[in-house]
N, C-alpha and C positions, 0 to 999 in steps of 0.2 A: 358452474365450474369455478375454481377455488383462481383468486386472482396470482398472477405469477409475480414472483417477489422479484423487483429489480435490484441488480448490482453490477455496479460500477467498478471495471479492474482498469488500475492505466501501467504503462511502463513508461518510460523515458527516449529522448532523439538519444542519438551518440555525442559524446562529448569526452573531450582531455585523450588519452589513451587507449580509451572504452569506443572503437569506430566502429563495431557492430557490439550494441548497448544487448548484455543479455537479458537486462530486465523487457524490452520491448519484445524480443524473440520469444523467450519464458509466455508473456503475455496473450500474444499470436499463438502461440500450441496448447493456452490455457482455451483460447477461443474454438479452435478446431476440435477439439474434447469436449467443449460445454459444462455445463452446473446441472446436467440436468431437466427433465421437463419442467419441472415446476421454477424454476428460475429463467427468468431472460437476464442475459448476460451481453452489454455493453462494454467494449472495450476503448480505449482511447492511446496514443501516442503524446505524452506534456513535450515542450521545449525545454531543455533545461536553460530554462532562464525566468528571472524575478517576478519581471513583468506580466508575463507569458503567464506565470499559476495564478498570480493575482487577479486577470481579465478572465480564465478558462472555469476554474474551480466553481466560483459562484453560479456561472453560467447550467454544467455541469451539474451541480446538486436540485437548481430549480427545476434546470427543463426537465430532466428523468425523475426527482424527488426519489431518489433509490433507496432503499433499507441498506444499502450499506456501499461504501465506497473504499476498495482497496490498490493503494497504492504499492507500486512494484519500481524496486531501483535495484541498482549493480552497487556492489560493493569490493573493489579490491581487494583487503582483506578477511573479507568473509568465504570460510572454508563451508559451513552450511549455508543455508536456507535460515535465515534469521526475522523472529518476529519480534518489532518493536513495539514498545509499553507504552508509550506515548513522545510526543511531538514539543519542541521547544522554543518558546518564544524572540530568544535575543541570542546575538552571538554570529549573524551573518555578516561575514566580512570576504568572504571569498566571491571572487567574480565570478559571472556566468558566463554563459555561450555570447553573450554580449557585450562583456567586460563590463557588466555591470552589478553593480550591486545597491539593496536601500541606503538613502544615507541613516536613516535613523536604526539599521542592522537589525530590525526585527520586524517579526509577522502584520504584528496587528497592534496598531499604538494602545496602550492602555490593556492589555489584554493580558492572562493570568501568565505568569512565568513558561509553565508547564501545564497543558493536558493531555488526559489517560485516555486510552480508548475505554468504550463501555466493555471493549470483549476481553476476556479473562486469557491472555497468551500464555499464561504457564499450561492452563487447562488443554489448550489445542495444541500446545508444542508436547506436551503429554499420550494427548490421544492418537497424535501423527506418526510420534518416535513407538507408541506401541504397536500402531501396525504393521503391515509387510510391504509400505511403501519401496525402503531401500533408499531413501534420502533422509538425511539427516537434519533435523531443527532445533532451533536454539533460542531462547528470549533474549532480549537487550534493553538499555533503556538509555540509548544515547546514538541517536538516527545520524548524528554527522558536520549537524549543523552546518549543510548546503542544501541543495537544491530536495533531497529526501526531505530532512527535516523541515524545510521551511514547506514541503506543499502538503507535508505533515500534518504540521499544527495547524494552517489554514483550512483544510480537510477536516480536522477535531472541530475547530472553531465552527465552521461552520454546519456541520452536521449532529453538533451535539454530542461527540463522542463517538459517530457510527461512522468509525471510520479505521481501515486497518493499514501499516506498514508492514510490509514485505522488503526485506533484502536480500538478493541471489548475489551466487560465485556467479565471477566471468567465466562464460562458457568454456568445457572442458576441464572446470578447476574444481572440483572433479565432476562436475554434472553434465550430463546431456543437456539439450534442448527440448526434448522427449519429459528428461528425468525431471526437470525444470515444470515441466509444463503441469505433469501429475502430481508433482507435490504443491503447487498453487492451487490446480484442484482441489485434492486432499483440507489442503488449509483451509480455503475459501469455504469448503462444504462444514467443516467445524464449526468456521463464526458464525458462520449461517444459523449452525444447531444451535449455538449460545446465547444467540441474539435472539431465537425464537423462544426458549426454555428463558429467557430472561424476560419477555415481553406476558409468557403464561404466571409470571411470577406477579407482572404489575396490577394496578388497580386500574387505571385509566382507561 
């Protein structure tokens, strides 16, 4: 029997105005739905806070080694379901759930500005907006530079790339928790497709 491909979805606690955080609920009904047999699907709750991604994330990618790891945040002004292009090194100065923040304001000392995810987001924001989901996606390439972005790039960093952002409306704006839940599906089942059509593509 064909080994089941592990992935990693997390959402966020609640935080600032966000006291039930839709990305964690989004999350929860991605779980209750599933990826499918041939995927095991691991879910997790991060803290928004610094310290918190920096101890979890490593932990995280060793113990499961998952083909892919997608991360899920709220966005106030996000009217879709937004997929981010990649994750950014500097630029954290906002406090967290701990009124903390690094002093040196970035992910990973020495580390590249920006990285990309390996998955092609125009391609899945494509495939998603062509079917009969009824939720709307979008690409981006500028996660927030807080607590998204920074468990962002630590997520690229350390996975190599395999690793996706997800940004949802706060619930009801206009989405269900339902609607929410299917189009994380829908997405997750795409990078899955891209990352596998990209791995028949390799030599190694």
């Amino acid at each position: 029997m064909a080994t089941k491909r592990k992935v990693i979805v997390t959402g966020f606690q609640p935080f600032g105005e966000h006291t039930i955080n839709a990305s964690w609920v989004a999350v929860q009904e991605l779980e209750r739905l599933g990826l499918g047999q041939s995927v095991e699907l691991h879910v997790c709750e991060v803290p928004v806070e610094y310290l918190a991604v920096q101890s979890l994330l490593p932990v995280l990618w060793r113990q499961h080694q998952p083909q892919l790891v997608v991360h899920v945040g709220v966005s106030g002004i996000a009217t879709m379901v937004t997929l981010e292009k990649c994750g950014h090194n500097h630029g954290y100065k906002r406090l967290d759930n701990c009124s903390f923040c690094p002093d040196s304001q970035c992910c990973i000392d020495g580390g590249p500005d920006c990285i990309d995810s390996v998955i092609d987001m125009g391609l899945v924001c494509r495939k998603v907006n062509s079917s009969s989901l009824g939720v709307a996606v979008a690409v981006s390439e500028d996660a927030g530079r807080y607590l998204c972005d920074y468990t962002y790039y630590t997520s690229l960093y350390l996975g190599k790339g395999r690793s996706a952002f997800v940004h949802v409306p706060p619930l009801g704006k206009p989405y269900s928790a339902q609607d929410l839940g299917r189009a994380l599906q829908a997405v997750v089942g795409e990078m899955l497709a891209c990352l596998v059509k990209d791995d028949n593509h390799c030599s190694h």
